[in-house]
N, C-alpha and C positions, 0 to 999 in steps of 0.2 A: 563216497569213499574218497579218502584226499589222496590227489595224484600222487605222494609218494609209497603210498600202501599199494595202488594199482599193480594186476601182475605178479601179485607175490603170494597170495591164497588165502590172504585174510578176509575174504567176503564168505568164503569157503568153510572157513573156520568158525567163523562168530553165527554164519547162519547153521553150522550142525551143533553149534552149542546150545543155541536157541532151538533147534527140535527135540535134542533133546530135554530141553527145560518141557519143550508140550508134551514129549511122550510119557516124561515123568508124571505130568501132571493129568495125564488121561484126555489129551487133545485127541477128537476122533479126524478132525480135519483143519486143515494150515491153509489158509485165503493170505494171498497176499497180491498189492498191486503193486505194475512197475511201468516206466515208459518203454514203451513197444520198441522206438530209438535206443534203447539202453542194450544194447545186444551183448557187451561181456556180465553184466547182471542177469541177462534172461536164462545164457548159458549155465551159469552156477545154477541157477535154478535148475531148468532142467536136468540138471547131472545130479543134483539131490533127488531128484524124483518129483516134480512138480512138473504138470502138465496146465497146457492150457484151457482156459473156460470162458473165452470171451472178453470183451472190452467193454470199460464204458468213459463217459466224458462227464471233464467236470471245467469249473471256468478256466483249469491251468492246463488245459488240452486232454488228450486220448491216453487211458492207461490199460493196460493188459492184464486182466484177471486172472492169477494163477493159482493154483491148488496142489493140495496134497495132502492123502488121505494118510493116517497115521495107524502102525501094525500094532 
């Protein structure tokens, strides 16, 4: 997100437009990975309803596997 969008609710915004693009589309479930360090991105997250499921590592460090089942 570029530092002048930060803080204003556009990560907010574009990730519920994007579920709703899945719900339209019959998404039963939302995988997404993030850095574990990214803690104003984890928060959106979880405040959409994504929980977490684990980590895994790849050559650019540790990322946090999160989820979210779709109604």
């Amino acid at each position: 997100m570029a530092e002048s969008c930060r803080g204003r609710g556009v990560a907010t915004v574009l990730m519920k437009a994007s579920l709703e693009y899945f719900k339209t589309n019959n998404a039963s479930l939302v995988r997404l990975e993030v850095r574990p360090d990214n803690i104003p991105a984890v928060k959106v997250y979880k405040k959409l309803g994504f929980v977490e499921g684990g980590t895994t590592r790849d050559s650019q460090g540790d990322w946090l596997i999160m989820f979210k089942e779709m109604e």
